[in-house]
C-alpha positions in Angstrom: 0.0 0.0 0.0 1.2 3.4 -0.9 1.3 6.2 1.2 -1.4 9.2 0.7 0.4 12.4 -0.8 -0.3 15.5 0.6 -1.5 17.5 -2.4 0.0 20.9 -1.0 3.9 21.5 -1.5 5.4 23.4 1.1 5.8 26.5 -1.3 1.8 26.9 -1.4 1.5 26.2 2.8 1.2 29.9 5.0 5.0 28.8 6.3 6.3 26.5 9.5 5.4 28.2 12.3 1.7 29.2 11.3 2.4 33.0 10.7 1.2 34.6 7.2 3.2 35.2 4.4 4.8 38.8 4.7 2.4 41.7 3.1 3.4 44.2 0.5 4.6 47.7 2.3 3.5 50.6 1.7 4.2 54.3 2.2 3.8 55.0 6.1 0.8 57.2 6.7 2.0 58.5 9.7 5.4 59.6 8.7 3.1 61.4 5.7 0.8 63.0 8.2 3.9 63.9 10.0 5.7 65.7 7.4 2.4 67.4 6.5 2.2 68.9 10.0 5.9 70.2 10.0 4.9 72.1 7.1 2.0 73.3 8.5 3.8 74.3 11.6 6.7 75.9 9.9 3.5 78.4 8.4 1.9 79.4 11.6 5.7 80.1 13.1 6.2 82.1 10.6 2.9 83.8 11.1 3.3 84.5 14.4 6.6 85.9 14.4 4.8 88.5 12.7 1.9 89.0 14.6 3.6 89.5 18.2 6.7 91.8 16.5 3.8 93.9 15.0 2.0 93.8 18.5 4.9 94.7 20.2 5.5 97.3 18.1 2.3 99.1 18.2 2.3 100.0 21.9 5.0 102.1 24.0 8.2 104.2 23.4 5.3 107.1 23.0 6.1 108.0 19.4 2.5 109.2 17.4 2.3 106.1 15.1 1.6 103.6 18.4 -1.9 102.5 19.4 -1.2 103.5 23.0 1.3 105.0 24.8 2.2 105.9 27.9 3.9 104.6 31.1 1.3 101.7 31.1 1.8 101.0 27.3 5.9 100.8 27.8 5.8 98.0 30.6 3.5 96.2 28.2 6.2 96.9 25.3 8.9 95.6 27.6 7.1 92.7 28.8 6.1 91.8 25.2 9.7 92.1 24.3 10.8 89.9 26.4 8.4 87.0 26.3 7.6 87.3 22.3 11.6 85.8 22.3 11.2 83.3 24.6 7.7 82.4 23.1 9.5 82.0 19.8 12.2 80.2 21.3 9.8 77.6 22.1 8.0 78.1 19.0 10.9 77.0 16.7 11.5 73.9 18.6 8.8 72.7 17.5 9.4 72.1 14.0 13.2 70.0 15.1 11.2 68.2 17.4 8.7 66.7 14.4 11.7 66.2 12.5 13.1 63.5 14.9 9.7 62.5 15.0 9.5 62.0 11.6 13.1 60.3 11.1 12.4 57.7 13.9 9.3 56.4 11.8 9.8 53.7 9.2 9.4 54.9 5.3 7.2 51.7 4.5 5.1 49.4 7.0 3.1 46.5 6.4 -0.1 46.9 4.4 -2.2 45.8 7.7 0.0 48.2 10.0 -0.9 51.2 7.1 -4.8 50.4 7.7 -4.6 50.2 11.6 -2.5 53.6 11.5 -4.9 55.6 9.0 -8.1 54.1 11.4 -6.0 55.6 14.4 -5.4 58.9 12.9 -9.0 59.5 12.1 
């Protein structure tokens, strides 16, 4: 008596320890979202360096062309002075900070990880 074949090679089986095949990888939607909100950020940085040097420039040092002056109006100048630099100190670590985000993040995942991560980020 012969012995029954098994009609599956090994090449069509899932593989020896049970797991699936690997999947196709894709782009990593995170790193995408990621780079899309450094760019974003690097925007409203730019757009608020603006605002708080014109606000800071529109009050005190009693010249005509201010909004208000006065002794009043030059401690708010001076104290908007000071913290507009440390505000935009903060401000532009922001933008380094996404970066290393952004670098520690994989280029391509798994097709199931990409589908998990978009579900996440809804």
């Amino acid at each position: 008596m012969r012995a029954a074949r098994c009609p599956r090679t090994a090449s069509s089986r899932r593989n020896d320890v049970g797991n699936p095949p690997e999947q196709p990888k894709v782009d990593n939607p995170m790193k995408q979202r990621l780079e899309t909100l450094k760019r974003n950020v690097q925007e409203e940085v730019g757009k608020m360096e603006k605002h708080l040097k014109k606000a800071s420039q529109d009050v005190g040092e009693g010249t005509k062309d201010k909004s208000w002056v006065g002794k009043t109006a030059d401690d708010w100048h001076t104290d908007i002075e000071g913290n507009r630099g440390r505000m935009l100190g903060e401000l532009k670590k922001l933008v380094p900070a996404i970066q290393r985000k952004i670098d520690s993040v994989p280029d391509k995942v798994p097709l199931n990880e990409a589908k998990l991560m978009r579900m996440d980020m809804r």
